[in-house]
C-alpha positions as CSV (number, residue, x, y, z in Angstrom):
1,X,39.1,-28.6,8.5
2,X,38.3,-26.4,5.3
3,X,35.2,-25.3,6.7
4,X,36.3,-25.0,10.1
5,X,38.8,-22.5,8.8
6,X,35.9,-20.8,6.0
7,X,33.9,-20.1,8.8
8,X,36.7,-18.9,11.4
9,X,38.0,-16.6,8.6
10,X,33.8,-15.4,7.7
11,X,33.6,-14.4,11.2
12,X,37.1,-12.4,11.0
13,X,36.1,-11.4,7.8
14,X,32.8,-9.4,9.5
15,X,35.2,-7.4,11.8
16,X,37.0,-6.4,8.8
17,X,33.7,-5.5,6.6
18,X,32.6,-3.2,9.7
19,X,36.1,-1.3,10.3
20,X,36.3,-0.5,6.5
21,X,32.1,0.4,5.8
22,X,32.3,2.6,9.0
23,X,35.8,4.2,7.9
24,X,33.9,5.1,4.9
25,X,30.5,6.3,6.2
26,X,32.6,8.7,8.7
27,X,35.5,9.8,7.0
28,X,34.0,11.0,3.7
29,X,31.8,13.6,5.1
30,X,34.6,14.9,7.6
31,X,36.6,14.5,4.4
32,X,35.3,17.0,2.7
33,X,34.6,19.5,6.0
34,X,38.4,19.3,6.4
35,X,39.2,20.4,2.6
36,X,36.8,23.1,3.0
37,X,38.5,24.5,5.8
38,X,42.1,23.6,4.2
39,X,40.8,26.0,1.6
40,X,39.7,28.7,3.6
41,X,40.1,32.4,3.2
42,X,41.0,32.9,6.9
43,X,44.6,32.2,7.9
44,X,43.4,31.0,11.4
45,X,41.6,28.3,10.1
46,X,43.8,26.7,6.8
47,X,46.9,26.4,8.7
48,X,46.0,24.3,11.5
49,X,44.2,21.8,9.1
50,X,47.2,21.4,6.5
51,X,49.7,21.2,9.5
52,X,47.4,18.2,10.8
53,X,47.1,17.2,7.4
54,X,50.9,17.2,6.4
55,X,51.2,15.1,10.1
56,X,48.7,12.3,9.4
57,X,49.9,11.7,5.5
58,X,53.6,12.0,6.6
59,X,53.2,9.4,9.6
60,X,52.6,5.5,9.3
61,X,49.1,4.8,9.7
62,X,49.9,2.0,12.1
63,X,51.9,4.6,14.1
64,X,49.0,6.2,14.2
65,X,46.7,3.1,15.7
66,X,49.1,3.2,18.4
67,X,49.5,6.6,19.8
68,X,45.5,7.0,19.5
69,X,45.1,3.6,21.5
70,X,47.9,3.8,24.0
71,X,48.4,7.4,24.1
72,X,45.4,8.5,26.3
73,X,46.5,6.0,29.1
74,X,50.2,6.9,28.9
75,X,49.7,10.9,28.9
76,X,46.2,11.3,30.6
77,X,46.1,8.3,32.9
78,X,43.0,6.7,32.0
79,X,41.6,4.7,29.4
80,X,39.6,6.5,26.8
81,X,38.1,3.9,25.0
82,X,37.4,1.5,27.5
83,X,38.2,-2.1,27.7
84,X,37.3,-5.5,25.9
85,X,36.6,-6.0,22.0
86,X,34.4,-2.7,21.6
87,X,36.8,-0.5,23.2
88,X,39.8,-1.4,20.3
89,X,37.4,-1.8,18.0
90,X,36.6,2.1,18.7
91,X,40.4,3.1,18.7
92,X,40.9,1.7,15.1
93,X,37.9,3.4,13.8
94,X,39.2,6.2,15.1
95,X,42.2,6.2,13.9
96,X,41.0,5.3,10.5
97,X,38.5,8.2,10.1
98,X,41.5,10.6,11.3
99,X,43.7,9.0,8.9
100,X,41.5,8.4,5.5
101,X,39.5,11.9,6.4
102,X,42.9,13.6,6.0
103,X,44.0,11.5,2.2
104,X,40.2,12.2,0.8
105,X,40.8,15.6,1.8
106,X,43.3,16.4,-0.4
107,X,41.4,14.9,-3.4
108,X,38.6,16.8,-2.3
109,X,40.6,19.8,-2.8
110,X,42.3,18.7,-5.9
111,X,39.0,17.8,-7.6
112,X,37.2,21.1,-6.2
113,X,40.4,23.2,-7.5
114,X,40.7,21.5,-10.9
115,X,37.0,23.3,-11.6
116,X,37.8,26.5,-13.8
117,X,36.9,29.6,-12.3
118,X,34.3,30.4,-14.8
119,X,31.8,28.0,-13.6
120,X,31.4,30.1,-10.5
121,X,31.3,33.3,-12.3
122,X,28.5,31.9,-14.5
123,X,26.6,30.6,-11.7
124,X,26.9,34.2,-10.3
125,X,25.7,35.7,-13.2
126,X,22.5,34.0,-13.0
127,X,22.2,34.7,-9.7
128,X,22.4,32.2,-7.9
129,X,23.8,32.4,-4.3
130,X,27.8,30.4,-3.4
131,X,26.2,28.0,-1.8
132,X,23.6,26.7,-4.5
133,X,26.8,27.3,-7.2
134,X,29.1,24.9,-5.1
135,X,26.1,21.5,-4.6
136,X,24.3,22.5,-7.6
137,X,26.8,23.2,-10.3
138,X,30.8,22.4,-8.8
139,X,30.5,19.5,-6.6
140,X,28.6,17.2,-9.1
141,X,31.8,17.8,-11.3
142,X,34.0,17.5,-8.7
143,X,32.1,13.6,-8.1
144,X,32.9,12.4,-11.6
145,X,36.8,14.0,-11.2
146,X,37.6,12.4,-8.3
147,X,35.8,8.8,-8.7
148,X,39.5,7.4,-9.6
149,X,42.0,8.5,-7.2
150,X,39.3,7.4,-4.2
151,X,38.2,4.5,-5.7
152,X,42.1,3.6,-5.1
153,X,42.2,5.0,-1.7
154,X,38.9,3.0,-0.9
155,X,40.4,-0.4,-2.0
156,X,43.8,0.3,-0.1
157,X,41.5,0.8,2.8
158,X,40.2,-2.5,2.6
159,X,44.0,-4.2,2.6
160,X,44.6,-1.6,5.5
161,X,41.5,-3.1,7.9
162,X,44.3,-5.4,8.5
163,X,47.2,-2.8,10.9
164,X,44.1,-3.1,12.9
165,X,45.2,-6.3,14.8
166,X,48.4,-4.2,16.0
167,X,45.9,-3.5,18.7
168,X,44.6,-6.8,19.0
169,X,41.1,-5.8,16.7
170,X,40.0,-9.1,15.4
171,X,39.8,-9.1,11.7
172,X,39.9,-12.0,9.2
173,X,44.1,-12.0,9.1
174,X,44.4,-12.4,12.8
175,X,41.8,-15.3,12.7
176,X,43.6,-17.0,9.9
177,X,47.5,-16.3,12.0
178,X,44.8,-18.2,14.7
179,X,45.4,-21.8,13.2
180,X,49.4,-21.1,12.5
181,X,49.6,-21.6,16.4
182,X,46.3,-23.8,17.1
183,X,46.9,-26.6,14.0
184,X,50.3,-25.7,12.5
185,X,48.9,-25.0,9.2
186,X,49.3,-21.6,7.6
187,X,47.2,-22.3,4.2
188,X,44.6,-20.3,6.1
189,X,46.7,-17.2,6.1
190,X,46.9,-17.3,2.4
191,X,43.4,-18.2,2.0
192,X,42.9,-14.7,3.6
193,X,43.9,-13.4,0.1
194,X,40.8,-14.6,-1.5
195,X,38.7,-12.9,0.3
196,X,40.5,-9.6,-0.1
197,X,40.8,-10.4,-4.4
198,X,37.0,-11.1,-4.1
199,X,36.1,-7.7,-2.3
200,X,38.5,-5.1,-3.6
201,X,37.1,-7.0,-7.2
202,X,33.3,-6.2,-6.5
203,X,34.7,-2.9,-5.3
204,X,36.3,-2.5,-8.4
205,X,33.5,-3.6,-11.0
206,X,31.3,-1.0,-8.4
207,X,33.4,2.0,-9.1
208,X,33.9,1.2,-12.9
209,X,30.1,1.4,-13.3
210,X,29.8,4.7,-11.5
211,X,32.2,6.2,-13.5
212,X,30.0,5.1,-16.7
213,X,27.2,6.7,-15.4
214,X,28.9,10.1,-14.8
215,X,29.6,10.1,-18.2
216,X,27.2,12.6,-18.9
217,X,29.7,15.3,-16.9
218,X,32.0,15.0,-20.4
């Protein structure tokens, strides 16, 4: 039964690895898009992104999984994402991305912010143009700032892979709920935890060397 249940859970496990490394490869780059444009000069631009911002931080994410899946079919009449496995699958990720794109964001911004306004002007002096000041000089800063606050939104993300079964995705908790109804055991569903402690662990030990080697920022 024990491996009957490892390998039911390693399976679940893989839909929860995908949902969270996809989250991550999406939603950091449109992360930091969407705290350039928070930032922006231009009135036109700003305020529409901190109002969706202020909306997706001030809602439940799993609210969120459910308008995004349903929604579409209640308002528009059809099915955006399509049916079976892929199709849910597709409405989670989107929802995450949405979701985490909005929190990294705001450390974007925090971290970009925190850099003192002389860096810029000394860039400028030496001639060199915004762009090469902000990925040359400010954003390698701005990495070693803000290493800790998402290294904690990263490993919530892996304990949130789970809302995704509110739409029937199947990840490792809803394999091991499975065998509550099939065998009438739930030591699978706290065997779940392992797996979590294990990841957000090597995720933990990951981050706590990067921030070593930034060291030389100090």
């Amino acid at each position: 039964m024990f491996a009957t249940v490892t390998l039911a859970l390693l399976e679940g496990f893989w839909g929860t690895i995908k949902l969270f490394a996809l989250t991550l490869l999406f939603s950091l780059p449109l992360g930091l898009l969407i705290s350039l444009g928070s930032m922006a000069r231009a009135k036109i631009i700003s305020v529409p992104i901190k109002l969706i911002i202020w909306v997706i931080r001030g809602t439940p994410l799993l609210l969120q999984l459910l308008v995004i899946y349903y929604g579409p079919g209640i308002i528009f009449g059809f099915n955006l994402w399509g049916g079976g496995d892929a199709g849910r699958f597709t409405a989670a990720l989107t929802a995450f991305v949405i979701n985490y794109s909005c929190y990294f964001s705001e450390i974007y911004r925090g971290g970009i912010q925190s850099i003192p306004v002389g860096q810029y002007e000394a860039g400028a002096v030496l001639g060199l143009d915004r762009r090469t000041i902000f990925f040359k000089i400010v954003l390698l800063q701005v990495i070693k700032r803000i290493v800790p606050p998402m290294s904690n939104e990263i490993i919530t993300l892996v304990k949130d892979t789970s809302l995704a079964r509110v739409i029937a995705v199947y990840e490792i908790i809803w394999n091991g709920q499975t065998f509550i109804k099939s065998a009438g055991i739930i030591w699978p569903l706290f065997y779940t935890g392992a797996f979590y402690l294990i990841f957000s662990g090597l995720l933990t030990l990951l981050f706590g060397y990067i921030e070593k080697r930034l060291d030389y920022f100090r």
